[in-house]
Backbone atoms as SQL, in Angstrom:
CREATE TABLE atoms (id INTEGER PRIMARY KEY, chain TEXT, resi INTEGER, resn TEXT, atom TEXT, x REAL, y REAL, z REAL);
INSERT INTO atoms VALUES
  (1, 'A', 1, 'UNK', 'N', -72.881, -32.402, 102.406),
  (2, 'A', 1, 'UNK', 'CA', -71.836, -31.407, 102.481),
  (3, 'A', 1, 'UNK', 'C', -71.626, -30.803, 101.100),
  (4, 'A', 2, 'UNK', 'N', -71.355, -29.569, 101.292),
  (5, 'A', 2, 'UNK', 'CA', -71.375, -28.755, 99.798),
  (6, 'A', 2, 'UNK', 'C', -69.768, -28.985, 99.694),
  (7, 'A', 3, 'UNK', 'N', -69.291, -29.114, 97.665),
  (8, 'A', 3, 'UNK', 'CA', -67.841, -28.886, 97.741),
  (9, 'A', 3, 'UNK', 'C', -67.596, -27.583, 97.247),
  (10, 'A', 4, 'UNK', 'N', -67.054, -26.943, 97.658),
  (11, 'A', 4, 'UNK', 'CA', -66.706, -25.594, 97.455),
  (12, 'A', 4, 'UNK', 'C', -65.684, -25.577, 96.318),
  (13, 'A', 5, 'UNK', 'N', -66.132, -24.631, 94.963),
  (14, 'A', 5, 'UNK', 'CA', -65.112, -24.781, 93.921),
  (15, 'A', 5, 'UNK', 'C', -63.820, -23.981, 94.410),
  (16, 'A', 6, 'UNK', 'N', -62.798, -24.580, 94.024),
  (17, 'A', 6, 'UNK', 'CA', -61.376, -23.874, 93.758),
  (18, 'A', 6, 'UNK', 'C', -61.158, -22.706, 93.189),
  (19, 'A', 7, 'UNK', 'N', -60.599, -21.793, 93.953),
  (20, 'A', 7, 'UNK', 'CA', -60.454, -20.909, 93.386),
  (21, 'A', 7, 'UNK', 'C', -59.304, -20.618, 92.760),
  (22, 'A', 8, 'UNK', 'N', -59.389, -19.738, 91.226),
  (23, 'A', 8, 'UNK', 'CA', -58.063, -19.235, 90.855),
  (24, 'A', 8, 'UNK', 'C', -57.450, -18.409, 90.773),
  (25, 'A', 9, 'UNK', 'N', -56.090, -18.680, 90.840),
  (26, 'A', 9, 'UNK', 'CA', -55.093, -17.132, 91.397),
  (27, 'A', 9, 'UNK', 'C', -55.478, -16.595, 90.633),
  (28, 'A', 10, 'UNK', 'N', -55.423, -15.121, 90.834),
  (29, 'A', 10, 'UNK', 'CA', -55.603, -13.799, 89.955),
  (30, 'A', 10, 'UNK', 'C', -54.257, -13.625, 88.915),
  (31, 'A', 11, 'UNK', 'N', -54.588, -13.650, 87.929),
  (32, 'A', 11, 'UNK', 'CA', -53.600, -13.267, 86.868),
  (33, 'A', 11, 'UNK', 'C', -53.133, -11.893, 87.446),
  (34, 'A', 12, 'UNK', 'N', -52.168, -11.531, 86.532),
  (35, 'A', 12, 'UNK', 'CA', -51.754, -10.205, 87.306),
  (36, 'A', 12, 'UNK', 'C', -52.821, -9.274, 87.097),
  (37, 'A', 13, 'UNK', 'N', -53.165, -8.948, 88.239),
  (38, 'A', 13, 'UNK', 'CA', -53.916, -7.448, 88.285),
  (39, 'A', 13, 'UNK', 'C', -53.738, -6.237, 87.887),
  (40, 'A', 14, 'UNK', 'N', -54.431, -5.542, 87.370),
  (41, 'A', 14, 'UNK', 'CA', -54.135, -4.185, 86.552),
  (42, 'A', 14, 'UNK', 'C', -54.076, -3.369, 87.780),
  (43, 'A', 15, 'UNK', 'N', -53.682, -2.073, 87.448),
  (44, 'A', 15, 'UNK', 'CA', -53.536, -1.079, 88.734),
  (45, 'A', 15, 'UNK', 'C', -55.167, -0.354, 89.171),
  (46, 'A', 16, 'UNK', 'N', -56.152, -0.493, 88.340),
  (47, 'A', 16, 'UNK', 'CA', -57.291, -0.162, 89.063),
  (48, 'A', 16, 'UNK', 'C', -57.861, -1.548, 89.984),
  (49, 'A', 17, 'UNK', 'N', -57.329, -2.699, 89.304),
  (50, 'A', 17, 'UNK', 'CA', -58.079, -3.824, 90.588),
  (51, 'A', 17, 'UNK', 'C', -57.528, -3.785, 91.844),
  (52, 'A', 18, 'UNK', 'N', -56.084, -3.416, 91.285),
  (53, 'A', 18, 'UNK', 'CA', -55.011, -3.167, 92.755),
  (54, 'A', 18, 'UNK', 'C', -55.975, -2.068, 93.451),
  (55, 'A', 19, 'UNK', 'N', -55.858, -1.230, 92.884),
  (56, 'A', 19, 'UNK', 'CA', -56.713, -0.306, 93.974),
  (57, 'A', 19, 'UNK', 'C', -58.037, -0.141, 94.301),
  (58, 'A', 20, 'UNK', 'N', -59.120, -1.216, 93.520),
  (59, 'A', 20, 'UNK', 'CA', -59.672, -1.719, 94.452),
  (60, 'A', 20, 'UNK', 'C', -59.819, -2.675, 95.424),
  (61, 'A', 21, 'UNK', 'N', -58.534, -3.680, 95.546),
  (62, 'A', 21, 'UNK', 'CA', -58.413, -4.340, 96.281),
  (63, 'A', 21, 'UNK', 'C', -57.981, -3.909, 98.289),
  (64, 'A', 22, 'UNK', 'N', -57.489, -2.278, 97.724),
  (65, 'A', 22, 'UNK', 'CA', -56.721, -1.729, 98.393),
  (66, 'A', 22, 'UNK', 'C', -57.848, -1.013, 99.369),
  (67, 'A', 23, 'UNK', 'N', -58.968, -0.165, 98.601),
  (68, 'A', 23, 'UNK', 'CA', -60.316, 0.006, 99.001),
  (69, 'A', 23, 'UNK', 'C', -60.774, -0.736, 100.394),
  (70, 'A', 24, 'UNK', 'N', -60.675, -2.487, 99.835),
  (71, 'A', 24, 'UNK', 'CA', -61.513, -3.205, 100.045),
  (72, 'A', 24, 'UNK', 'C', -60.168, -3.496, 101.840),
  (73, 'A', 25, 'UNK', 'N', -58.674, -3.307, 101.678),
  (74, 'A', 25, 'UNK', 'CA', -58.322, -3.530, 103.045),
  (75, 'A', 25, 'UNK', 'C', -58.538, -2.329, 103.553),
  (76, 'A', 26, 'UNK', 'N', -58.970, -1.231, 102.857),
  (77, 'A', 26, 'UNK', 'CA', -58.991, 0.081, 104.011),
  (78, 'A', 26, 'UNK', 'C', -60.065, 0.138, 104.578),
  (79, 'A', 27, 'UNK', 'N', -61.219, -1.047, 103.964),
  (80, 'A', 27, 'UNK', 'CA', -62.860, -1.108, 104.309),
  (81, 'A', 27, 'UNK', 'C', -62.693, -2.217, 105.968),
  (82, 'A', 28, 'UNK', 'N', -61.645, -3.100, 105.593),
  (83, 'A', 28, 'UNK', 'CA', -61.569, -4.010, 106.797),
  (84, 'A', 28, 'UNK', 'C', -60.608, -3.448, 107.444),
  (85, 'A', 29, 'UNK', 'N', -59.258, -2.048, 108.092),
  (86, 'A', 29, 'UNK', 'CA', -58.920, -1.398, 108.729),
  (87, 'A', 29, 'UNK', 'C', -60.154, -0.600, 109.109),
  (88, 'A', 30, 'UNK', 'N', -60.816, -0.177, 108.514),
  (89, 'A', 30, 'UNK', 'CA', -62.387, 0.818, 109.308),
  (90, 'A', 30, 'UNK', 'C', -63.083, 0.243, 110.459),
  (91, 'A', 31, 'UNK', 'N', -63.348, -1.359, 109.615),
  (92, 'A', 31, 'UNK', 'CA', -64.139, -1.915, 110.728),
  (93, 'A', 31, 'UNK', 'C', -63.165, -2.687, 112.096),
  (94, 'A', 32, 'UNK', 'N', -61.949, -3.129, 111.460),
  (95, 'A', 32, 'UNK', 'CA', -61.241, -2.954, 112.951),
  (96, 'A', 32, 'UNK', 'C', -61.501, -1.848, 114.242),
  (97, 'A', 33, 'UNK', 'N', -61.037, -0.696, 113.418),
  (98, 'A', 33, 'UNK', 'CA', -60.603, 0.488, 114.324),
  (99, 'A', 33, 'UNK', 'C', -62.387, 0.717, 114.873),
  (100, 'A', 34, 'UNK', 'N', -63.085, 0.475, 114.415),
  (101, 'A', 34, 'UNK', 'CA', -64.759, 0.819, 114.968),
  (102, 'A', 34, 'UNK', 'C', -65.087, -0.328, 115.741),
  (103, 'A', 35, 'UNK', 'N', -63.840, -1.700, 115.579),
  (104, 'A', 35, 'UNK', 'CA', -64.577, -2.229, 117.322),
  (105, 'A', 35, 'UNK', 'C', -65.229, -3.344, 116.556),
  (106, 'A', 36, 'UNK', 'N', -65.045, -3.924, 115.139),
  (107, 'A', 36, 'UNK', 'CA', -66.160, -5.206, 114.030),
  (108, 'A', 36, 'UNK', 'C', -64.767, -5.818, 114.207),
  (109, 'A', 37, 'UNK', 'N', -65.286, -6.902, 113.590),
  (110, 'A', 37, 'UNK', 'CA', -64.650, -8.093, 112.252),
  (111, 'A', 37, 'UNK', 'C', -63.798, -7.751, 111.492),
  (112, 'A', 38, 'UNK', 'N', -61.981, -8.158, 111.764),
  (113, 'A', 38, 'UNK', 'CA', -61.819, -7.788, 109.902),
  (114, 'A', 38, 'UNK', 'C', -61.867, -8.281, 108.728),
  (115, 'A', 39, 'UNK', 'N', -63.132, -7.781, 108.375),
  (116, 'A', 39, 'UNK', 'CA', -63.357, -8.201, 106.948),
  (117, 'A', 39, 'UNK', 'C', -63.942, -6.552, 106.227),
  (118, 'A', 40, 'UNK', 'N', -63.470, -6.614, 104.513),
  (119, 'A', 40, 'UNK', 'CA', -64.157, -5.457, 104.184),
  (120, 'A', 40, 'UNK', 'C', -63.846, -5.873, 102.690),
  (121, 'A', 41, 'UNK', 'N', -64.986, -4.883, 102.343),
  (122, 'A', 41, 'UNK', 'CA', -65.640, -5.178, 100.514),
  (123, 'A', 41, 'UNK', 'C', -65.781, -4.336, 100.052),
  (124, 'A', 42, 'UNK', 'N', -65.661, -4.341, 98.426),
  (125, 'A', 42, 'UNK', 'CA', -65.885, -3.103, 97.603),
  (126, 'A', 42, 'UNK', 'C', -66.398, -3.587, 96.419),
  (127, 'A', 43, 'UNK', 'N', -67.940, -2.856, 96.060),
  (128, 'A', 43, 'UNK', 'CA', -68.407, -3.491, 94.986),
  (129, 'A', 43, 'UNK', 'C', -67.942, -2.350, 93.734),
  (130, 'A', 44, 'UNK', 'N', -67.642, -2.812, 92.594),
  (131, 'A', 44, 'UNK', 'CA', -67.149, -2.120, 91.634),
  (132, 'A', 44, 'UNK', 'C', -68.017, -2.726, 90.137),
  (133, 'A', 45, 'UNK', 'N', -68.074, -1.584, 89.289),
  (134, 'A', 45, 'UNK', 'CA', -68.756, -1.777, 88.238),
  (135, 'A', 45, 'UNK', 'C', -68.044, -0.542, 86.866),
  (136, 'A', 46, 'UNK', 'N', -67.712, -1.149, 86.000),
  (137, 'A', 46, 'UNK', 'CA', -67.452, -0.098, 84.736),
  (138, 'A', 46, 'UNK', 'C', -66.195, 1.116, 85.322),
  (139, 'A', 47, 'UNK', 'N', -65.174, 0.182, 86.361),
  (140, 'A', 47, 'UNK', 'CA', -63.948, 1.263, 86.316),
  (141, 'A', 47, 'UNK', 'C', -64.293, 1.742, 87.411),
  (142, 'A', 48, 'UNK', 'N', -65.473, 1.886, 87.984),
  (143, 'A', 48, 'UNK', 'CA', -65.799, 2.943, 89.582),
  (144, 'A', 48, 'UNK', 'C', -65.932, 2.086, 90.944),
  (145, 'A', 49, 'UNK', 'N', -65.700, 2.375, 92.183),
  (146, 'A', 49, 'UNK', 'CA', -66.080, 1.731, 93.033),
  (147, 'A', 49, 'UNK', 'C', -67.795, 2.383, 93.354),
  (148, 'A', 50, 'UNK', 'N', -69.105, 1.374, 93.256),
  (149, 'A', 50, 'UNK', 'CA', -70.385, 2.019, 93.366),
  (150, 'A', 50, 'UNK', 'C', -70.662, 1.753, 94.853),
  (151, 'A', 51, 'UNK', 'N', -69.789, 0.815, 95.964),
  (152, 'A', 51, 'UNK', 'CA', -70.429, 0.706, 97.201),
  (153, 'A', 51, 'UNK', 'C', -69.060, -0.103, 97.862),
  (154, 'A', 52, 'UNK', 'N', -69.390, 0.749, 99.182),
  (155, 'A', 52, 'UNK', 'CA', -68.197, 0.042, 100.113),
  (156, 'A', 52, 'UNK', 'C', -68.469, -0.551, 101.568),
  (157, 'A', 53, 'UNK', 'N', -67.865, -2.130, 102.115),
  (158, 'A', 53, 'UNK', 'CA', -68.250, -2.428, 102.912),
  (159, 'A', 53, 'UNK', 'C', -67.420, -2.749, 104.168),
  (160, 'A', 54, 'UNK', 'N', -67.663, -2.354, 105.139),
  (161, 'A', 54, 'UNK', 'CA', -66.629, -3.040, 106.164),
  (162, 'A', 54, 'UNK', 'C', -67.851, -3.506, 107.058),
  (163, 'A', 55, 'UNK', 'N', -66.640, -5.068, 107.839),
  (164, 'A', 55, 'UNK', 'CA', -67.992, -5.294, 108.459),
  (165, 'A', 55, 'UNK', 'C', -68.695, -5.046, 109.221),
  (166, 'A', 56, 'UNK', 'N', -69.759, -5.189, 109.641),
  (167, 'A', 56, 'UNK', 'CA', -71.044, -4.344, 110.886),
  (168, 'A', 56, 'UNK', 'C', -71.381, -5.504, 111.757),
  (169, 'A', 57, 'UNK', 'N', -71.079, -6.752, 111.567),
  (170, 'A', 57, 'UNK', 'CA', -71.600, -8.035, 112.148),
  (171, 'A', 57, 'UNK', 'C', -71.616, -7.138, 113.689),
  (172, 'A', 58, 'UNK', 'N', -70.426, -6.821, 114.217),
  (173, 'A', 58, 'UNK', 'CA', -70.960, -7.197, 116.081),
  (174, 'A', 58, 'UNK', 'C', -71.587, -5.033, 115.694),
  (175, 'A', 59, 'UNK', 'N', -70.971, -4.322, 115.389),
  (176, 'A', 59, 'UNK', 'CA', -71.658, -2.921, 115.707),
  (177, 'A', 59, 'UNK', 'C', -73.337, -2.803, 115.268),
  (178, 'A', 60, 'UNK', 'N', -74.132, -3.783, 114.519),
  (179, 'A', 60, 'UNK', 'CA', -74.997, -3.770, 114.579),
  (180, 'A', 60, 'UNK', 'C', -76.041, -4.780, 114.781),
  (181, 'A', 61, 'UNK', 'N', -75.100, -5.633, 115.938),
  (182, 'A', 61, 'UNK', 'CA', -75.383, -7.078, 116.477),
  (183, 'A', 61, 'UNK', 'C', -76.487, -7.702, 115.279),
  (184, 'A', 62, 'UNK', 'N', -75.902, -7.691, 114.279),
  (185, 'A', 62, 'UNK', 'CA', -76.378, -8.535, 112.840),
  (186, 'A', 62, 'UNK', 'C', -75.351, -9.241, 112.293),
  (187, 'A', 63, 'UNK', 'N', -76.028, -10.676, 112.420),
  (188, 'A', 63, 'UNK', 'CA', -74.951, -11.682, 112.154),
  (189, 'A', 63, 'UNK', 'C', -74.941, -11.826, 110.518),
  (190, 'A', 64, 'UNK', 'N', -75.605, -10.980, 109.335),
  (191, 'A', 64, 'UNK', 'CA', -75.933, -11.168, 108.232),
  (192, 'A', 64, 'UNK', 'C', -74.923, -9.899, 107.798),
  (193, 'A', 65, 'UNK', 'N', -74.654, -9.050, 108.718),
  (194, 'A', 65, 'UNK', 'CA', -73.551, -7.678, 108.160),
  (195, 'A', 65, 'UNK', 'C', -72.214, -7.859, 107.969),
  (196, 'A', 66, 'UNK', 'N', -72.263, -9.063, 106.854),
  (197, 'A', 66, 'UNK', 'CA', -70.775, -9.120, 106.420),
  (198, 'A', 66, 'UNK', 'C', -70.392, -8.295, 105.370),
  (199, 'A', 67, 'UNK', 'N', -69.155, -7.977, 104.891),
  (200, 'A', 67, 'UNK', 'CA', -69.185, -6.804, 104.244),
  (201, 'A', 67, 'UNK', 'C', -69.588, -6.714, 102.936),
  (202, 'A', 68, 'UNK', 'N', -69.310, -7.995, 102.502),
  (203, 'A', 68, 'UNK', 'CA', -69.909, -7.955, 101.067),
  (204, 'A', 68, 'UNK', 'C', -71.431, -7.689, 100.953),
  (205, 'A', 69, 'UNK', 'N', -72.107, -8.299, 101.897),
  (206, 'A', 69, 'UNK', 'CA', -73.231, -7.657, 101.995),
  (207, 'A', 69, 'UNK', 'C', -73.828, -6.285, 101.979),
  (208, 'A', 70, 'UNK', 'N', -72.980, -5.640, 103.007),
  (209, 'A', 70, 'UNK', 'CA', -72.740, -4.180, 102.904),
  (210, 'A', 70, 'UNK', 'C', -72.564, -3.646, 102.090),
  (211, 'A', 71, 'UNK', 'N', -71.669, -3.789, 101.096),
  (212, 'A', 71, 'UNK', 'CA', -71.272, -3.385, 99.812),
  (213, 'A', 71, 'UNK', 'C', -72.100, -3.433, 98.760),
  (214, 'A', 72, 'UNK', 'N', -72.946, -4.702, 98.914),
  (215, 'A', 72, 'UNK', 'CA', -73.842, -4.879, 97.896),
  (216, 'A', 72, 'UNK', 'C', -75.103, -3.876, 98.324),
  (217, 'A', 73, 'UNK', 'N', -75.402, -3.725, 99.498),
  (218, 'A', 73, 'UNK', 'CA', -76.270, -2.839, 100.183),
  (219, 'A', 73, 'UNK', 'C', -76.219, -1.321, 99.685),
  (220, 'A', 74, 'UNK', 'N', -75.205, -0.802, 100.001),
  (221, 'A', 74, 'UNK', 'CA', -74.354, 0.565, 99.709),
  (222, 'A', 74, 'UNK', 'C', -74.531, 0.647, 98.226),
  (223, 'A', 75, 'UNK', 'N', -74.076, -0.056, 97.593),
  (224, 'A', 75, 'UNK', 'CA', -74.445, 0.130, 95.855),
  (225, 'A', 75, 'UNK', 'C', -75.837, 0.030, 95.610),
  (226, 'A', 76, 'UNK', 'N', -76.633, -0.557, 96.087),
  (227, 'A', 76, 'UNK', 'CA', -77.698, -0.786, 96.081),
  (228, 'A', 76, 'UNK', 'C', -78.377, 0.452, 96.126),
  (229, 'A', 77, 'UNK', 'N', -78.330, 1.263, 97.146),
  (230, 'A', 77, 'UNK', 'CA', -78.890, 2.223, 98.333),
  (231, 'A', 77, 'UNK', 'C', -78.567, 3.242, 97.119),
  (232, 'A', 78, 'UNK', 'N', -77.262, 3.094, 96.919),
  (233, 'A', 78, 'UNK', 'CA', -76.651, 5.160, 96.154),
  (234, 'A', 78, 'UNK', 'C', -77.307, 4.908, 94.520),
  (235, 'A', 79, 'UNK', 'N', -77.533, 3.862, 94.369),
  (236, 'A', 79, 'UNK', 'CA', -77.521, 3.565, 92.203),
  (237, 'A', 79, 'UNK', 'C', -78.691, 3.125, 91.991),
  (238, 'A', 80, 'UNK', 'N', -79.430, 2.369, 92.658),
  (239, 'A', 80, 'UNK', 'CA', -80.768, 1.456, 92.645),
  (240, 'A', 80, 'UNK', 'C', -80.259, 0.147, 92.366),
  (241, 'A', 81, 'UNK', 'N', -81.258, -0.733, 92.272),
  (242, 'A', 81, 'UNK', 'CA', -80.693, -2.048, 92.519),
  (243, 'A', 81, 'UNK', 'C', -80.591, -2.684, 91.373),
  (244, 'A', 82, 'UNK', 'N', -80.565, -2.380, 90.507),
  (245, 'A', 82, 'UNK', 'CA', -80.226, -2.640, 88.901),
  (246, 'A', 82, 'UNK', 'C', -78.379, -2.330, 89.042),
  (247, 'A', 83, 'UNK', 'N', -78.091, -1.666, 89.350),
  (248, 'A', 83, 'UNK', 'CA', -77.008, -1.332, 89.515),
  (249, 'A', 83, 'UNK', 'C', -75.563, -2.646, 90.007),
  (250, 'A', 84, 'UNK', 'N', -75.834, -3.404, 90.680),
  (251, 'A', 84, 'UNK', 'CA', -75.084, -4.042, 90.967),
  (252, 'A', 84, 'UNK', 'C', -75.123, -5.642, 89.770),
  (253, 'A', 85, 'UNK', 'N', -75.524, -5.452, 88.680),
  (254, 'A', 85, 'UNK', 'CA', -75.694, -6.566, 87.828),
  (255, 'A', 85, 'UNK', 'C', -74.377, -6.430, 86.706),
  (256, 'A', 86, 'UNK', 'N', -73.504, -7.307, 86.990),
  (257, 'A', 86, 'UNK', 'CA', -72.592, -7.355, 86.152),
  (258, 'A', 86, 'UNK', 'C', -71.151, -6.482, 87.017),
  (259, 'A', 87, 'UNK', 'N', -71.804, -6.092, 88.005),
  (260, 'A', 87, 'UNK', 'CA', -70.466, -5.861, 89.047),
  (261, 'A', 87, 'UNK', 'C', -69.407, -6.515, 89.188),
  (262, 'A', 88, 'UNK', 'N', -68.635, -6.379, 90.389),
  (263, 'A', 88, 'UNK', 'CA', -67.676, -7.141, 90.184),
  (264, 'A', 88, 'UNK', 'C', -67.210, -7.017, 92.193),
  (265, 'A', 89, 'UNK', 'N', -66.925, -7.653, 92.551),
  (266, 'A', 89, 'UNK', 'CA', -67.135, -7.642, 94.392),
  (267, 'A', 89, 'UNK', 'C', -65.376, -7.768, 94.799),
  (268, 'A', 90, 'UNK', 'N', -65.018, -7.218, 95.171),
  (269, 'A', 90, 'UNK', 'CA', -63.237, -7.171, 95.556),
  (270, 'A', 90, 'UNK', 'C', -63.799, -7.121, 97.315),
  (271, 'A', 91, 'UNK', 'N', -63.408, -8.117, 98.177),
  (272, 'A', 91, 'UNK', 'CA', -62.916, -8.731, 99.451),
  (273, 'A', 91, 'UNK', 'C', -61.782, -9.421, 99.761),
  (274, 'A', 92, 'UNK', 'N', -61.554, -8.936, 101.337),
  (275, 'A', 92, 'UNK', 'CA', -60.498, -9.078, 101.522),
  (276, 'A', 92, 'UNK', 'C', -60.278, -10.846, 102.426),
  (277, 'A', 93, 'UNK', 'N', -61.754, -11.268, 102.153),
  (278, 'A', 93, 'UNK', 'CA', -61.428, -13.033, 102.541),
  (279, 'A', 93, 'UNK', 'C', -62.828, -13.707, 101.373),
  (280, 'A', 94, 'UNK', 'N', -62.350, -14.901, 101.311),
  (281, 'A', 94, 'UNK', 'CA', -63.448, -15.656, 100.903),
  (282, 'A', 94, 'UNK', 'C', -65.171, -15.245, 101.420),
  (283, 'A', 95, 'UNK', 'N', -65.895, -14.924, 99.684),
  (284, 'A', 95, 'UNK', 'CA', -67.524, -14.746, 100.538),
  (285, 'A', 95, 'UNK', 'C', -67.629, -16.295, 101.050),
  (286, 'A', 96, 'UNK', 'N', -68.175, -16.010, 102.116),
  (287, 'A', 96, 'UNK', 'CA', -69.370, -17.190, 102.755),
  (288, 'A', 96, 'UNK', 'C', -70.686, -17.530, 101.709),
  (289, 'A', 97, 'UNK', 'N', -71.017, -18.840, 101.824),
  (290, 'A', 97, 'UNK', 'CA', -71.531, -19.628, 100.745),
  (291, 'A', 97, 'UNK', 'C', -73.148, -18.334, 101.293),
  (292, 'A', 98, 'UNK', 'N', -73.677, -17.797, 102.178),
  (293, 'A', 98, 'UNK', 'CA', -74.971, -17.034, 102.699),
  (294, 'A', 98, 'UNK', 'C', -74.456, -15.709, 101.369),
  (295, 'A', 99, 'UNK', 'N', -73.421, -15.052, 101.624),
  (296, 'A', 99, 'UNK', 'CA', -72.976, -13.591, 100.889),
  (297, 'A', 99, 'UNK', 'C', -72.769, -14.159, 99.755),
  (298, 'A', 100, 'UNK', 'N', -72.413, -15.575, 98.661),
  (299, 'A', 100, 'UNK', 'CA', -72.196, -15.636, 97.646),
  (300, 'A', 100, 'UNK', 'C', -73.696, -15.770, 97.386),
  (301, 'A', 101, 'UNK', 'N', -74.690, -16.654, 97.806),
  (302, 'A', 101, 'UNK', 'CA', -75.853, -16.779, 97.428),
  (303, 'A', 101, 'UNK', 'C', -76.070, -15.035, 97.281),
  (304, 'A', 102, 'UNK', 'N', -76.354, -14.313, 98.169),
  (305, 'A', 102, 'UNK', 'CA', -76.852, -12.885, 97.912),
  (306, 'A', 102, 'UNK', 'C', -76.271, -12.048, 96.543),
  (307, 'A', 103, 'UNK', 'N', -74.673, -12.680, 96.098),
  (308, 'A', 103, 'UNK', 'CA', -73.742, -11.688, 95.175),
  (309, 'A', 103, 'UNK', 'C', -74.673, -12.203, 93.808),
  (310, 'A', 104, 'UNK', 'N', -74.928, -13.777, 93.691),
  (311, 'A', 104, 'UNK', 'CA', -75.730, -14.401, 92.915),
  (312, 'A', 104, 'UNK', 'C', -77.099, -13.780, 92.617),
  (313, 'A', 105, 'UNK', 'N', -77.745, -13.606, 93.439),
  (314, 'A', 105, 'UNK', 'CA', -79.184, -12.961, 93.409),
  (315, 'A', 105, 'UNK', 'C', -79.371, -11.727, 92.919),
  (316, 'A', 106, 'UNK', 'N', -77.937, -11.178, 93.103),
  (317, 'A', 106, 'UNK', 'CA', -78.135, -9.534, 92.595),
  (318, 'A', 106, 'UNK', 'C', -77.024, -9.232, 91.511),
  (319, 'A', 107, 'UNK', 'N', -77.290, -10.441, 91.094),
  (320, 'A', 107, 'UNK', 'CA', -76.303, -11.019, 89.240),
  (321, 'A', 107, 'UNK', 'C', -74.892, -9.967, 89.126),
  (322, 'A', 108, 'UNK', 'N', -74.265, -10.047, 90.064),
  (323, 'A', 108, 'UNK', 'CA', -72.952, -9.868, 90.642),
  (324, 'A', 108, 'UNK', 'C', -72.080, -10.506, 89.489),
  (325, 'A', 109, 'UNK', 'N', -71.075, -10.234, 88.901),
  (326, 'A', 109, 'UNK', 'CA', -70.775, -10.795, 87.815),
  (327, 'A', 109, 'UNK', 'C', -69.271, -11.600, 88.217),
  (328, 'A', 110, 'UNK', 'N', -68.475, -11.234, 88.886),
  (329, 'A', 110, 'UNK', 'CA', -67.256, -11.467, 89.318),
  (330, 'A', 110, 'UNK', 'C', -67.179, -11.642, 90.941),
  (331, 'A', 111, 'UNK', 'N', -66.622, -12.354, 91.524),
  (332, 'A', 111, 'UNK', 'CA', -65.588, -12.241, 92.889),
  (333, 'A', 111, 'UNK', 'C', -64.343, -12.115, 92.964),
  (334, 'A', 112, 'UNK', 'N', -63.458, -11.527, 93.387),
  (335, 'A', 112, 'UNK', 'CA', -62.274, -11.603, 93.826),
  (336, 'A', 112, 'UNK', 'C', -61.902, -11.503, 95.075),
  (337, 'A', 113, 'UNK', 'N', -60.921, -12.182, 96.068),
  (338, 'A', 113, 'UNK', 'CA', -60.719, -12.124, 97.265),
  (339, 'A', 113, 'UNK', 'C', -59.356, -12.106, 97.599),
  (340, 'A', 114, 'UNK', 'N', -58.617, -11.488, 99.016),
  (341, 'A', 114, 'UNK', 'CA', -57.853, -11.954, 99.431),
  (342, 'A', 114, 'UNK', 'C', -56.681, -10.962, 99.268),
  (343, 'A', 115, 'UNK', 'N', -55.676, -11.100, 99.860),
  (344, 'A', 115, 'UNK', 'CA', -54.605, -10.786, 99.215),
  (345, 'A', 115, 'UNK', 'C', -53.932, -10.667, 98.197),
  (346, 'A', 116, 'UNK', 'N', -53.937, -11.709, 97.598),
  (347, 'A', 116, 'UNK', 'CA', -53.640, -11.752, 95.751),
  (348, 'A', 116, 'UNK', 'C', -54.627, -11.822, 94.810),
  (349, 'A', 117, 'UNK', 'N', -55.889, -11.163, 95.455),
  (350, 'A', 117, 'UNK', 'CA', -56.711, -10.958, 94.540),
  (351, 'A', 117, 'UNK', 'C', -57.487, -12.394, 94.150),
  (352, 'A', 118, 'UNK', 'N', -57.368, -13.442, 94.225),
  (353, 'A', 118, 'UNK', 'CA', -57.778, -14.953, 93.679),
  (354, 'A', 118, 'UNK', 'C', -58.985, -14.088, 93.468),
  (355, 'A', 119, 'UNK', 'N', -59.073, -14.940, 91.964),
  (356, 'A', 119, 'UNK', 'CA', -60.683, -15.015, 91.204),
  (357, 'A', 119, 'UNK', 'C', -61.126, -15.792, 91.478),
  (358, 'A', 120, 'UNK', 'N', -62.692, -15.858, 92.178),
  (359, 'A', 120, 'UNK', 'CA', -63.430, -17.017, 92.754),
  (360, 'A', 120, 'UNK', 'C', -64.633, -17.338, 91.655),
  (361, 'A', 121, 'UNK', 'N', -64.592, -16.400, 90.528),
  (362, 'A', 121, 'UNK', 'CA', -65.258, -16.355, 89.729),
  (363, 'A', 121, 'UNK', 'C', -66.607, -15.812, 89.662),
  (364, 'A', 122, 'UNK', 'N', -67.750, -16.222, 89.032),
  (365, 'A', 122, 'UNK', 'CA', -69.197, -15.992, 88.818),
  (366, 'A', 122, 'UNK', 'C', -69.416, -16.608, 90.161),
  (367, 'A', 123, 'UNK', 'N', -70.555, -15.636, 91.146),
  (368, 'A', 123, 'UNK', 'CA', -71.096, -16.125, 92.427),
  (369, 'A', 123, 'UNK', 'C', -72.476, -17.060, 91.980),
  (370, 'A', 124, 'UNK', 'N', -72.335, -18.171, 92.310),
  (371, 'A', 124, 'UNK', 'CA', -72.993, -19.104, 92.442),
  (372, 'A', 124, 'UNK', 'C', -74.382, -19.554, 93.348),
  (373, 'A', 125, 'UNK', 'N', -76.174, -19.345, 93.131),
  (374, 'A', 125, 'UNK', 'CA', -76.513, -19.444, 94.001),
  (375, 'A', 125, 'UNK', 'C', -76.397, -21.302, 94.898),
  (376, 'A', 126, 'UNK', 'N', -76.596, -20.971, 96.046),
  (377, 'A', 126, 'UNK', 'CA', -76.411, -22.365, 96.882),
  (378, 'A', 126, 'UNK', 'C', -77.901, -22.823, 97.198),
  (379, 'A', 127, 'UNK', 'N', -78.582, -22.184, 97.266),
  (380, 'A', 127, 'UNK', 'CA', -79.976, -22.314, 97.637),
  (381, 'A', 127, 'UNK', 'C', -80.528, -22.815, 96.648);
């Protein structure tokens, strides 16, 4: 059994994390209202949001379309894939240990999740 590190509350957030945190619930209201999962992500880098995710799990009967994935996808897709190194991933629940391995692989620099923002820190690969 893996132990999953603790995460820590977010110090107070500045008003651009707030609003990407805010991004990241209007990404999981999208995929509500389209009939998904609510979950939704926003990958951010240097002050900008570069990719946004809500989830696709049941609209594209892919059990791997969680949003952070998406997000990392979407940044990927618009910047090239150099682009997401040293990012920073704002979701609105804990990544799954599958989406932290991926945030890891594509040297994702930060997580944050949740409602109050908790810093989950540097994504960790599990594999």
């Amino acid at each position: 059994m893996v132990a999953l590190a603790v995460p820590r509350t977010a110090a107070a957030f500045d008003d651009a994390q707030r609003s990407f945190m805010a991004e990241a619930a209007r990404m999981k209201r999208q995929a509500v209202a389209s009939g998904d999962q609510p979950f939704g992500a926003v990958a951010e880098k240097d002050g900008a949001i570069i990719g946004c995710g809500p989830s696709r799990v049941i609209l594209d009967h892919n059990p791997n379309a969680h949003a952070e994935r998406i997000a990392l996808l979407d940044a990927q897709r618009r910047h090239g894939t150099e682009a997401t190194i040293g990012a920073a991933i704002y979701s609105t629940s804990r990544p799954c240990l599958d989406c932290e391995n991926a945030l890891a692989v594509a040297n994702v620099a930060r997580m944050y999740f949740g409602a109050d923002g908790a810093d989950a820190g540097r994504p960790r690969r599990w594999r």
